[in-house]
C-alpha positions as CSV (number, residue, x, y, z in Angstrom):
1,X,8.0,23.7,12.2
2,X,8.2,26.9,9.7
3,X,10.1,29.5,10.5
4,X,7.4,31.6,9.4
5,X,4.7,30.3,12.4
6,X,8.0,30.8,14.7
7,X,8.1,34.7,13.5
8,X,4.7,35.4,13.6
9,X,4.3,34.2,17.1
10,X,7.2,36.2,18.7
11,X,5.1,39.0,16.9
12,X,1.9,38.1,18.4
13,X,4.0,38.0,21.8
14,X,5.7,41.2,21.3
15,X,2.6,43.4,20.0
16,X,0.7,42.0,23.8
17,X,3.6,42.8,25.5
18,X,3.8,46.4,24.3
19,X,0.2,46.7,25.7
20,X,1.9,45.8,29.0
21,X,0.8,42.4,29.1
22,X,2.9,39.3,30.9
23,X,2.8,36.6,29.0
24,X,3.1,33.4,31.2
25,X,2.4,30.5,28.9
26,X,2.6,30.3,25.5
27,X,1.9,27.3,23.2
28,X,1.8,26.8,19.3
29,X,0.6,24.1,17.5
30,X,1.6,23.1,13.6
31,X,-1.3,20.7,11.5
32,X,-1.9,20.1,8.1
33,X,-5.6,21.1,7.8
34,X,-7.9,18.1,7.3
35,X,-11.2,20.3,6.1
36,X,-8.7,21.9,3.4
37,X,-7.3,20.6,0.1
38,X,-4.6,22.2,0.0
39,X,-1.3,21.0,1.4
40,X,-0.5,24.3,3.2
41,X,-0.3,23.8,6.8
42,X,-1.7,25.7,9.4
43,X,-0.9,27.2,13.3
44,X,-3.1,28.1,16.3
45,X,-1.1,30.0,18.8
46,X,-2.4,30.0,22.2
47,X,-1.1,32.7,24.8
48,X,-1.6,33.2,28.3
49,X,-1.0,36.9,30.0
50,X,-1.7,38.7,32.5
51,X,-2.0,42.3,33.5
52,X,-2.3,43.7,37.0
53,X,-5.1,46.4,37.4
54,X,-4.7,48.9,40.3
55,X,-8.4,49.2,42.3
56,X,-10.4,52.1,41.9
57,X,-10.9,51.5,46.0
58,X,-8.3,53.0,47.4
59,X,-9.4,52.5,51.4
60,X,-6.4,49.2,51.6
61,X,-7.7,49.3,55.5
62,X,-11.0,48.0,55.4
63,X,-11.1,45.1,53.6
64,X,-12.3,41.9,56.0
65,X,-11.5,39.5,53.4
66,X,-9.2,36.8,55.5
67,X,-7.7,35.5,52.2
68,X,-6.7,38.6,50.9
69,X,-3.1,39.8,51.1
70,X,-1.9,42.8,52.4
């Protein structure tokens, strides 16, 4: 795999994570391109994060869901 892909996608991970994004999965996958000529190969990076939102409820009391932790 080229070093260049591998530096691009520690970028790609570091600019989510300074939007306070947990990335939990993170895949990348190296092809030569069969719809181009030319013998450069390509990447698709595929990431998975997460990001906890706090509620704009803020009664933690009422809620009568059974599955929900508290």
């Amino acid at each position: 795999m080229d070093e260049d892909m591998l530096e691009d996608q520690r970028r790609l991970v570091e600019l989510i994570e300074e939007e306070g994004w947990d990335v939990t999965d993170l895949e990348i996958s190296a092809y030569d391109s069969p719809w181009a000529d030319e013998d450069d190969p390509e990447a698709t990076v595929t990431i998975t994060a997460r990001k906890p939102y706090e509620s704009e409820d803020e009664d933690d009391g009422d809620d009568d869901n059974p599955y929900r932790l508290k």
